[in-house]
C-alpha positions as a Markdown table, in Angstrom:
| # | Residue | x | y | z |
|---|---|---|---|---|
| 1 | Unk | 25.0 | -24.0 | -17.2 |
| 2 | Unk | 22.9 | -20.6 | -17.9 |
| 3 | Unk | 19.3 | -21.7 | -18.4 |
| 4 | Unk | 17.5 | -21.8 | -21.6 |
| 5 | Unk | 14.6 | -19.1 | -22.7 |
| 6 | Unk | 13.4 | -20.5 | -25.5 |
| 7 | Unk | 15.5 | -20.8 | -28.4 |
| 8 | Unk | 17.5 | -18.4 | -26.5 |
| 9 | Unk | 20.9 | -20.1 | -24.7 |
| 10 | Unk | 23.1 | -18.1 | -23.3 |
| 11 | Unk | 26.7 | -19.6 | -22.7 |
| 12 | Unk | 29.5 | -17.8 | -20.9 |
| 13 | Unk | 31.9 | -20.0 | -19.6 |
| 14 | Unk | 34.4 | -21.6 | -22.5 |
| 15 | Unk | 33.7 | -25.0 | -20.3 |
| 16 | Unk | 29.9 | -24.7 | -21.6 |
| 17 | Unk | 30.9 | -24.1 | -25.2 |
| 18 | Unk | 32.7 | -26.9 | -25.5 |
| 19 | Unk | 30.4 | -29.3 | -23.5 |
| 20 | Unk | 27.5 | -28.3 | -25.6 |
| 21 | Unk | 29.7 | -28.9 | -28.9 |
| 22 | Unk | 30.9 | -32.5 | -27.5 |
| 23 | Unk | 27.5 | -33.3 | -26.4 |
| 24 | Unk | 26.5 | -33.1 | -30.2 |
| 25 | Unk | 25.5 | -29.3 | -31.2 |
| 26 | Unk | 25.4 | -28.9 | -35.1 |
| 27 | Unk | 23.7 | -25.1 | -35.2 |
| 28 | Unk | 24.6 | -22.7 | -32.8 |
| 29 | Unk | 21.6 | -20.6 | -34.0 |
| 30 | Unk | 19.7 | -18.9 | -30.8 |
| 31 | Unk | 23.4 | -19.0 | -28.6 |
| 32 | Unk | 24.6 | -15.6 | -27.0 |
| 33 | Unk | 28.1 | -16.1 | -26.4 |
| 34 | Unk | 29.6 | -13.5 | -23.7 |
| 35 | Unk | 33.0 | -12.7 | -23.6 |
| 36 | Unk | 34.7 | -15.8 | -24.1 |
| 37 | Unk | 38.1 | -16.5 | -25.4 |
| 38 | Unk | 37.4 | -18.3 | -28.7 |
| 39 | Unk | 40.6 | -18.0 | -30.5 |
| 40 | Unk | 41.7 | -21.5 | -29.2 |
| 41 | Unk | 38.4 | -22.4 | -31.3 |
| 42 | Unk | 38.8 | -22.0 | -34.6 |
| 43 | Unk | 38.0 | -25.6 | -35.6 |
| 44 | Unk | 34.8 | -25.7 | -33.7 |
| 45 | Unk | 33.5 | -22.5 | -35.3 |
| 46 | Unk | 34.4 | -23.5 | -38.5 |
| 47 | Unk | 32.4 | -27.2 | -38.0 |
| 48 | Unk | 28.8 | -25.8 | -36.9 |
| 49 | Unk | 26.5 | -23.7 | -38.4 |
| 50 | Unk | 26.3 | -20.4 | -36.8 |
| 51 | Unk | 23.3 | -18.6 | -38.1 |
| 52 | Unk | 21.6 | -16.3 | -35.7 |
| 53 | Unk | 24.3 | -16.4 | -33.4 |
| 54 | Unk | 25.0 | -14.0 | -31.2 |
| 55 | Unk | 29.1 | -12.9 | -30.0 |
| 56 | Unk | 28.8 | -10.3 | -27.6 |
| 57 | Unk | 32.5 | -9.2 | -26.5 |
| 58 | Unk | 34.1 | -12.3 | -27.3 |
| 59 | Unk | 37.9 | -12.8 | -28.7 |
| 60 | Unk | 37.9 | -14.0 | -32.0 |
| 61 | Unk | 41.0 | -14.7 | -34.4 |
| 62 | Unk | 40.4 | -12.4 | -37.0 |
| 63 | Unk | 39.9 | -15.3 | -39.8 |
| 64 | Unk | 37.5 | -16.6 | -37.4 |
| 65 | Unk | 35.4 | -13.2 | -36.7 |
| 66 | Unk | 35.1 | -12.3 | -41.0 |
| 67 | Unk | 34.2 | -16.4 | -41.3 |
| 68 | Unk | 31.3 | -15.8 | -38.6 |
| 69 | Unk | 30.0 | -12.7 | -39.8 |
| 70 | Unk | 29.6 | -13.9 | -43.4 |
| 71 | Unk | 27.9 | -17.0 | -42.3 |
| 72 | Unk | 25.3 | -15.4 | -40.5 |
| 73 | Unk | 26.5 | -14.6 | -37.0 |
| 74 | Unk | 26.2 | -11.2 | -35.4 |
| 75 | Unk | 29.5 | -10.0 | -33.3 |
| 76 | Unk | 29.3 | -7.3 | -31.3 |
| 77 | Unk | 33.4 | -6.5 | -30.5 |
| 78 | Unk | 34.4 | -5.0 | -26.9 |
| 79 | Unk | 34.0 | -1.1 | -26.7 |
| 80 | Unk | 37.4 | 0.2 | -26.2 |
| 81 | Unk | 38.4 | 2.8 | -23.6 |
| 82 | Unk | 35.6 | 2.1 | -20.9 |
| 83 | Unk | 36.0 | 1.3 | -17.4 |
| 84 | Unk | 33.0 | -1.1 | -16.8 |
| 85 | Unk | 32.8 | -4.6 | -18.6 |
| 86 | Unk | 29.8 | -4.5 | -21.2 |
| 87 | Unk | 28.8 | -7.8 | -21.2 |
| 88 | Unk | 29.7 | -9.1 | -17.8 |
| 89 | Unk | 27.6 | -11.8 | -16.9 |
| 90 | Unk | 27.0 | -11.1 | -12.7 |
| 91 | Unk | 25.7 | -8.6 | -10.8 |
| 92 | Unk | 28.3 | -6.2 | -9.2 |
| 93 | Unk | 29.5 | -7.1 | -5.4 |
| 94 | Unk | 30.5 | -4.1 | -2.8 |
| 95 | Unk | 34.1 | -4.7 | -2.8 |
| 96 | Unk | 33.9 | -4.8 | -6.4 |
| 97 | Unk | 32.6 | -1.5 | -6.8 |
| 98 | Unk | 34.4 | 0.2 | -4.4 |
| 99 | Unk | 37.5 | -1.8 | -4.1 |
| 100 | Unk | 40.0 | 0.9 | -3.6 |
| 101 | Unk | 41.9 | 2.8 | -0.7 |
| 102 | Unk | 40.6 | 6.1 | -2.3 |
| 103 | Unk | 37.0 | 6.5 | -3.5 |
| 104 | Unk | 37.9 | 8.4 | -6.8 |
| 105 | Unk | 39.7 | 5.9 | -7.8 |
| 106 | Unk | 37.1 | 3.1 | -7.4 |
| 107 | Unk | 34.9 | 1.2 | -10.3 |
| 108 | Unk | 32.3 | 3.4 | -9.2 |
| 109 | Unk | 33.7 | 6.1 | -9.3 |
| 110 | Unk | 35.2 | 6.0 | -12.6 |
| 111 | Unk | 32.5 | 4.9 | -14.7 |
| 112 | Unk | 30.6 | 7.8 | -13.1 |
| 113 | Unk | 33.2 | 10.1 | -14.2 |
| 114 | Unk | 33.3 | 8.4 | -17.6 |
| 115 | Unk | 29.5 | 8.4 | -18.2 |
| 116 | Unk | 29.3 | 12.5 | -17.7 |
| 117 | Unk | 32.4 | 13.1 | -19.9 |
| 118 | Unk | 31.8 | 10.9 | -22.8 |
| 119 | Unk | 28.9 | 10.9 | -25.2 |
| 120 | Unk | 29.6 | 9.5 | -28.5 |
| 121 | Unk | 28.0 | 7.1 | -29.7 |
| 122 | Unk | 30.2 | 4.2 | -28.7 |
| 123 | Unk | 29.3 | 5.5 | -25.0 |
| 124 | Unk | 25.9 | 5.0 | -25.9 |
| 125 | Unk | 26.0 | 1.7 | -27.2 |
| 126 | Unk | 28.1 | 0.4 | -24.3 |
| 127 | Unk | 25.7 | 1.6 | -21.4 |
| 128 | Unk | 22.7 | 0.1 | -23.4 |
| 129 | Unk | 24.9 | -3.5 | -23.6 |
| 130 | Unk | 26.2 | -3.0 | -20.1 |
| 131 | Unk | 22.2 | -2.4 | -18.8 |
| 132 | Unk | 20.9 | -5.5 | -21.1 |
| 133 | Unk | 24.0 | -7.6 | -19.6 |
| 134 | Unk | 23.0 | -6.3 | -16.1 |
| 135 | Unk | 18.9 | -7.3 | -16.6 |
| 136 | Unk | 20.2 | -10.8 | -17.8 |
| 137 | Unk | 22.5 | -11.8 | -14.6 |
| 138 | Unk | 20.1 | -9.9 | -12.4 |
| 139 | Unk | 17.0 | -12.4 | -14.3 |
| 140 | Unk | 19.0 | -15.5 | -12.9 |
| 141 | Unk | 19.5 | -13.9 | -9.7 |
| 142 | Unk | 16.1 | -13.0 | -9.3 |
| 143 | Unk | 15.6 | -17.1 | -9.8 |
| 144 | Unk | 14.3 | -18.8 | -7.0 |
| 145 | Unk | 13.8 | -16.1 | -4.8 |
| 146 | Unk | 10.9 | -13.8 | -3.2 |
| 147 | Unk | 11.4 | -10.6 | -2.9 |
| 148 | Unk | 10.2 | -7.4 | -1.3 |
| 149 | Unk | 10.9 | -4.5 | -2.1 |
| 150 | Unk | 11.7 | -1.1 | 0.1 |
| 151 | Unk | 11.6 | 2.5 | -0.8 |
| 152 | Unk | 12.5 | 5.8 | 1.4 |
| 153 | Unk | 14.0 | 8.4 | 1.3 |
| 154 | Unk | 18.2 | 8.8 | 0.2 |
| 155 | Unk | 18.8 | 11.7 | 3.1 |
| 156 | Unk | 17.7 | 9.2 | 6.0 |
| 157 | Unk | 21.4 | 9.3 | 7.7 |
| 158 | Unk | 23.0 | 7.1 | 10.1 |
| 159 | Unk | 22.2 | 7.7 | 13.9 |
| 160 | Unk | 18.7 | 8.8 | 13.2 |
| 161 | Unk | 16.1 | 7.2 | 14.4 |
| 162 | Unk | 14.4 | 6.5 | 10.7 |
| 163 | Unk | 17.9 | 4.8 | 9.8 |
| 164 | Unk | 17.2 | 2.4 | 13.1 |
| 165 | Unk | 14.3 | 1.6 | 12.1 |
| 166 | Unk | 14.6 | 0.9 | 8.3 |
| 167 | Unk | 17.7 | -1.7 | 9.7 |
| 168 | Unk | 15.7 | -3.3 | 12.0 |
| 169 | Unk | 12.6 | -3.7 | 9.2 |
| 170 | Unk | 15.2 | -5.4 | 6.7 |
| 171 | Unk | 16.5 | -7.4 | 9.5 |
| 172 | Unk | 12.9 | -8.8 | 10.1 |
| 173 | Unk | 11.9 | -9.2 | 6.5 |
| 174 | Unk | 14.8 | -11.3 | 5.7 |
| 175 | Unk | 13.8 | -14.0 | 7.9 |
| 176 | Unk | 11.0 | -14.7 | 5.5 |
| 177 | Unk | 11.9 | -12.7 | 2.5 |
| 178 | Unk | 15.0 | -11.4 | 0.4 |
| 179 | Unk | 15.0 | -7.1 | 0.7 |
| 180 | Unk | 15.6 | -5.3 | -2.4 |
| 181 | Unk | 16.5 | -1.6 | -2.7 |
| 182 | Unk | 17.2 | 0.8 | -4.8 |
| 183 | Unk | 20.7 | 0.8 | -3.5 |
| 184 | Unk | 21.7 | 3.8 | -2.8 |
| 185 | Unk | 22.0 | 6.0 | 1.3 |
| 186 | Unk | 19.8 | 6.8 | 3.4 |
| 187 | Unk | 17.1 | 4.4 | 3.9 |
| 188 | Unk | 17.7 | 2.1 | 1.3 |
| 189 | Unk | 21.4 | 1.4 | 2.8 |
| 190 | Unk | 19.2 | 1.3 | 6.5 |
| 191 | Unk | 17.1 | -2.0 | 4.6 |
| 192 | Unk | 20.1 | -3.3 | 3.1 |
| 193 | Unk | 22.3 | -3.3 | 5.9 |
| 194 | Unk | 19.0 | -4.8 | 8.3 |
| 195 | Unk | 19.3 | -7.6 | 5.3 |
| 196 | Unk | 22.6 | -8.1 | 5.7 |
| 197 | Unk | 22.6 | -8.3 | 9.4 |
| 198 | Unk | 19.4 | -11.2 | 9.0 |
| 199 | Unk | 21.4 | -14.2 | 10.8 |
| 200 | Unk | 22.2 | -12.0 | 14.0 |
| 201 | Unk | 20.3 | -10.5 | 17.1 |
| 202 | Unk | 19.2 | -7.3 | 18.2 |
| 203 | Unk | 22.4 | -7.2 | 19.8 |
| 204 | Unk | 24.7 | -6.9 | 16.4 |
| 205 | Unk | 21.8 | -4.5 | 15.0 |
| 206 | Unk | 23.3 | -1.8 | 17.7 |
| 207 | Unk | 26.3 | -2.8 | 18.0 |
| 208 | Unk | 26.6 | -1.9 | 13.9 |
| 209 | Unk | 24.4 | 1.0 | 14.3 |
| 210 | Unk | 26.7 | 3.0 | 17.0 |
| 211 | Unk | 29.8 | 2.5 | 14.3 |
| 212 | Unk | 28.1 | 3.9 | 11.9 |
| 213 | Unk | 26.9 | 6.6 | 13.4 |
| 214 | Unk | 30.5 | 8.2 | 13.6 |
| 215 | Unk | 30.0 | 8.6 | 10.1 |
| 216 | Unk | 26.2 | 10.0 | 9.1 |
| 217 | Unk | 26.4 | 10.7 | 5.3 |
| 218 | Unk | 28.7 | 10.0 | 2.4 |
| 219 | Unk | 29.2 | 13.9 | 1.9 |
| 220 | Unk | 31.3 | 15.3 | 2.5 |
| 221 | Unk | 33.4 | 12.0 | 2.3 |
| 222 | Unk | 32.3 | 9.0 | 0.3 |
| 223 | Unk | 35.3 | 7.2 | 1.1 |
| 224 | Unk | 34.7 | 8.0 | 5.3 |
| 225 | Unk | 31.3 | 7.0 | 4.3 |
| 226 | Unk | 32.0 | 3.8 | 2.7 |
| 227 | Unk | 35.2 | 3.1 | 5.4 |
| 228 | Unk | 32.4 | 2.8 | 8.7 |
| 229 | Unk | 30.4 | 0.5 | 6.3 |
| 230 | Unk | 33.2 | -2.3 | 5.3 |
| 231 | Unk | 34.1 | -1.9 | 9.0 |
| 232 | Unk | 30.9 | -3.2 | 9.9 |
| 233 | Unk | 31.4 | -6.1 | 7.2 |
| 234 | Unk | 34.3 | -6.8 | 9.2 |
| 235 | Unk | 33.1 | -7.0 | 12.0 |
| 236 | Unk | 30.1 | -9.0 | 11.2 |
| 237 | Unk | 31.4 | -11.2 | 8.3 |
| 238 | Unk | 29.2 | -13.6 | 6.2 |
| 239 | Unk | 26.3 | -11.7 | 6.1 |
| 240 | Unk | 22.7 | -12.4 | 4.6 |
| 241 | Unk | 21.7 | -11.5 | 0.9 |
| 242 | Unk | 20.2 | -8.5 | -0.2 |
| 243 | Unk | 19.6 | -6.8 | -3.5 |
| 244 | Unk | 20.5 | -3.1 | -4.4 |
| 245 | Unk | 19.5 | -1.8 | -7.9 |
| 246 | Unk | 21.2 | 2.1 | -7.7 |
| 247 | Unk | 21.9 | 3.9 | -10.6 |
| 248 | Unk | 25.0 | 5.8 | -12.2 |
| 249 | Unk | 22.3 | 8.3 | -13.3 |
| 250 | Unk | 22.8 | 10.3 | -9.5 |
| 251 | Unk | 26.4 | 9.4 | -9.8 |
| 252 | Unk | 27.2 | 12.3 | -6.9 |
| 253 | Unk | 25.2 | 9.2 | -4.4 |
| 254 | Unk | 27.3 | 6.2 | -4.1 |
| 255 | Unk | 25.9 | 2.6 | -3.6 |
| 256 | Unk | 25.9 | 1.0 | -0.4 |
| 257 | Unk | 27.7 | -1.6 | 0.8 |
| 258 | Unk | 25.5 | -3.6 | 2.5 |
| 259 | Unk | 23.8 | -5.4 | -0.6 |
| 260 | Unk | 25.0 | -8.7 | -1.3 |
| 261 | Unk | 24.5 | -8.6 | -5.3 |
| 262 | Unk | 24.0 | -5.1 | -6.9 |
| 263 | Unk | 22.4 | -4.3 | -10.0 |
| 264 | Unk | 23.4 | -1.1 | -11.2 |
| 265 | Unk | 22.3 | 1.1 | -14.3 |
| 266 | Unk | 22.9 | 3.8 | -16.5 |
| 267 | Unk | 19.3 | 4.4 | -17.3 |
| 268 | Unk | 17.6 | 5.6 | -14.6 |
| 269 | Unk | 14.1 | 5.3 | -16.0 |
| 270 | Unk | 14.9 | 0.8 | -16.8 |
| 271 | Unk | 16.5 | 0.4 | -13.2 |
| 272 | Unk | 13.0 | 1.7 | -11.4 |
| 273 | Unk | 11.0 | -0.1 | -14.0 |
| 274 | Unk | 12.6 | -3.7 | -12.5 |
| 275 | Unk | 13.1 | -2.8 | -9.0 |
| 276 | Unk | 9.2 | -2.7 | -9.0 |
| 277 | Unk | 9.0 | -5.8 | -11.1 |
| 278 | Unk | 11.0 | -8.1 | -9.5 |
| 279 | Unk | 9.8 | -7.2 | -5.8 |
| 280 | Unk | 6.2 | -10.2 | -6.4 |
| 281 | Unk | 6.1 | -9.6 | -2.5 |
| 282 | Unk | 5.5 | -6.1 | -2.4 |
| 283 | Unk | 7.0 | -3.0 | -2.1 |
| 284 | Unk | 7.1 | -1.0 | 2.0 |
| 285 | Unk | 7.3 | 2.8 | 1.4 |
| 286 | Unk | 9.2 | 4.2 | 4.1 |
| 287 | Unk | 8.5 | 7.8 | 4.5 |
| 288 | Unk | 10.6 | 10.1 | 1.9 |
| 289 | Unk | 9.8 | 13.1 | -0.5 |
| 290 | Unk | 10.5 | 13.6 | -4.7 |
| 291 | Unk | 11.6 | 10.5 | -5.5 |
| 292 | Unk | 9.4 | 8.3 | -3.3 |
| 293 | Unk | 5.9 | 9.8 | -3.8 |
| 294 | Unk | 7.0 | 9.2 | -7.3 |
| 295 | Unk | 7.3 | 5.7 | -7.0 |
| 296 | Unk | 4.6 | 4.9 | -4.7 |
| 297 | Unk | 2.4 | 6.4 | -8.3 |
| 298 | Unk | 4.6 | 4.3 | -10.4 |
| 299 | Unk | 3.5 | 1.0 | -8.5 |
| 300 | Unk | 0.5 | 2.0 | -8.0 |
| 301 | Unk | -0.4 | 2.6 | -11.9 |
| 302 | Unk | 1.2 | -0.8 | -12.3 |
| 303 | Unk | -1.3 | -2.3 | -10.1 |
| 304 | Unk | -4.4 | 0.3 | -11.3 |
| 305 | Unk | -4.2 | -1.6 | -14.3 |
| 306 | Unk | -3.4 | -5.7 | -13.1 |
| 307 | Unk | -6.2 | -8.1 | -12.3 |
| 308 | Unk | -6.6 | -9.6 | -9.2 |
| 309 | Unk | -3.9 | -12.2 | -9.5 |
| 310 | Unk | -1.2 | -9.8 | -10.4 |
| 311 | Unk | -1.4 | -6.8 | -8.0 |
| 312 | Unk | 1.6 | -6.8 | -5.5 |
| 313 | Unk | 0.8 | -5.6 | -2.0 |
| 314 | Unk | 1.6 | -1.5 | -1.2 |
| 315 | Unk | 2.2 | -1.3 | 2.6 |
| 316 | Unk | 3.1 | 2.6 | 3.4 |
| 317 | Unk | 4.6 | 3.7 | 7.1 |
| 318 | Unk | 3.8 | 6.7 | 9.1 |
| 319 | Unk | 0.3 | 7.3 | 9.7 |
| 320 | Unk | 0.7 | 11.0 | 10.1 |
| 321 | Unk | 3.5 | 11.1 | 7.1 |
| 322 | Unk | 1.3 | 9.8 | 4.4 |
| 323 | Unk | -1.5 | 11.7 | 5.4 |
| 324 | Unk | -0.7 | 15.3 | 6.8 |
| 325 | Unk | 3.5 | 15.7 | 5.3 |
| 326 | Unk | 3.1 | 14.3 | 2.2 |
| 327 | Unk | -0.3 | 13.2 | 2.1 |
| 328 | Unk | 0.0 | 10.4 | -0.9 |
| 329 | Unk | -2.5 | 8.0 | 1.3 |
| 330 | Unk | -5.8 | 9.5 | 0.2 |
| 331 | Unk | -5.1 | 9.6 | -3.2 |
| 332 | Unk | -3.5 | 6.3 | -3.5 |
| 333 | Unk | -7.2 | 5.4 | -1.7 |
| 334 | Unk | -9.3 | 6.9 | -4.3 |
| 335 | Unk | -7.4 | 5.5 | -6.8 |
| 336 | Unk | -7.5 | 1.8 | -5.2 |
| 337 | Unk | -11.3 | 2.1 | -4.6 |
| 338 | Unk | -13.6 | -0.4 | -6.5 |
| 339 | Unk | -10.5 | -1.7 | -8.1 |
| 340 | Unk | -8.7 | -5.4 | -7.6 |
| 341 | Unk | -5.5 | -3.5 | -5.7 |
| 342 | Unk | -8.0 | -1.7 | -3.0 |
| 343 | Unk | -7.5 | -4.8 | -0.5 |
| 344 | Unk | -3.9 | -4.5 | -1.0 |
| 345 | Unk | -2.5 | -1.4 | 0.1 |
| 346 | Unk | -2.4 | -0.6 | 3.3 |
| 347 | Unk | -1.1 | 2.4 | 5.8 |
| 348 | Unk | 0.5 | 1.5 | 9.0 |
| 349 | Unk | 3.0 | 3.3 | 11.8 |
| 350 | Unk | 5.2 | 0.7 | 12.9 |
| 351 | Unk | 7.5 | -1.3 | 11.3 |
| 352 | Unk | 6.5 | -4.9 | 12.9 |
| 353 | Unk | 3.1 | -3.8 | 11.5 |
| 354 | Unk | 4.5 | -3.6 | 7.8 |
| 355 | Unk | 6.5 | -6.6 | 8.5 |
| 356 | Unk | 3.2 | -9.0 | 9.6 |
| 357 | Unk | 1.6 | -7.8 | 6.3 |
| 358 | Unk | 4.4 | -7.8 | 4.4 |
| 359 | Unk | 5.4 | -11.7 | 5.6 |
| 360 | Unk | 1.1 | -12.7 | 6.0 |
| 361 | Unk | 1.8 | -14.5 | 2.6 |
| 362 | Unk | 5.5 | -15.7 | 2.6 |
């Protein structure tokens, strides 16, 4: 059973439908159906009241679908002629996006390829209900769970020793935490794949390292790329959870294959929104350039503004990175001082540093 928000109640198995109408339902008001079958159903829908109802990709008889609309119900119909399913109700899974002997023609792939080449308004409407279906099922993922959040940079490739070290810092955090990403290379597959790796030993962390570093970076070949990474799946099945939250938005980087449950977007601008959000442990910038200075800004305005109980720990790594390449550190610093958030950001070199802060509250 999805759980209840409110008036909201959001049912989508045809199992749940009809348990909630046996055990006594009358008013279906508040309900968001999601792709259901209903056309077995027509009696049912007929018998309750379905004001302020909500039908998001469900098949209806057509009878059925004029009787709801007219008694109050809103039905939002399945968008035809698009690759990804609008109003799934889980996050993606690696072999789900990939999934195929050829890159191109993967899930991935194609809804990259789709999103560039079609713009109506249709398009539109189905990325926004395929991004609101994706913050739902990522909301009950999110459930239960702790999370802490790691940023670097998307050229970090395999065989370096930035890559080694992001693995072996989501290996660590994972024994006390569940990593989130942004999902994509680099970096963020180094923390995933660390994640993924949490149940095993230093020994598996090289061992998966030196069969990756055959293949450094998805270009030129996303499909070589993604090949070295289900190989290591193979090899080490049953791995640890991990959260990626990429977006089609740089469509030319794929996601990795090392999250457990992926979250991915169209808008660009929503996805970093929630991976700061749902990280309550924190967030560990790894050094990177653009698109990590920017984010290291982005949570720290968040936590500019946030009292004392609300501020979410910034731990940055590489001394000399932070200060001298990119020197973020001494204006994060000046922002931070006198403020609730100056205790709680911190600059460190190592990653078993970042991890003891990171893990000092878990």
């Amino acid at each position: 059973m999805r759980r209840t928000r409110g008036r909201v109640v959001d049912v989508d198995t045809l199992a749940d439908f009809d348990r909630r109408l046996a055990a006594g339902a009358r008013s279906l008001y508040g309900w968001r159906m999601r792709a259901l079958d209903l056309t077995e159903r027509s009696s049912a829908l007929r018998s309750v009241d379905v004001t302020g109802s909500l039908f998001l990709g469900c098949r209806l008889a057509l009878a059925d679908e004029s009787s709801v609309r007219a008694r109050g119900a809103v039905v939002f119909p399945e968008v035809p002629g698009i690759p990804i399913d609008t109003y799934r109700t889980a996050l993606y899974t690696p072999g789900e996006l990939f999934g195929t002997a050829d890159y191109a023609d993967s899930l991935d792939a194609r809804t990259y390829a789709w999103s560039k080449r079609v713009t109506s308004r249709d398009a539109a409407l189905a990325k926004s209900l395929h991004d609101h279906t994706i913050d739902l099922a990522l909301s009950d993922w999110v459930s239960g769970r702790r999370l802490v959040g790691v940023m670097g940079g998307h050229g970090v490739v395999r065989g370096s020793r930035e890559y080694a070290d992001g693995v072996e810092l989501g290996q660590h955090l994972s024994q006390t935490l569940t990593v989130a990403t942004g999902g994509g290379p680099g970096a963020m597959e180094a923390v995933n794949l660390g994640g993924y790796l949490a149940g095993r030993g230093a020994d598996a962390r090289e061992h998966a390292l030196g069969m990756l570093a055959a293949v450094p970076s998805f270009a030129p070949s996303i499909a070589a790329w993604a090949d070295a990474a289900f190989a290591v799946r193979h090899e080490f099945p049953g791995g640890s959870e991990s959260l990626g939250i990429p977006t089609w938005h740089y469509g030319h980087e794929p996601p990795n294959p090392f999250a457990s449950a992926i979250a991915k977007y169209f808008r660009n601008a929503q996805r970093e929104a929630i991976l700061l959000e749902v990280c309550q442990a924190g967030i560990v910038f790894l050094p990177g350039s653009g698109g990590t200075v920017q984010e290291i800004f982005q949570d720290a305005c968040e936590n500019f503004y946030a009292d004392e109980s609300s501020v979410a720990p910034m731990i940055l790594v590489g001394c000399a990175y932070w200060t001298e390449q990119y020197p973020a550190w001494p204006l994060l610093t000046a922002l931070a001082a006198g403020r609730p958030m100056e205790r709680h950001v911190h600059l460190v070199d190592t990653v078993q540093e970042a991890v003891d802060l990171a893990t000092a509250g878990a």
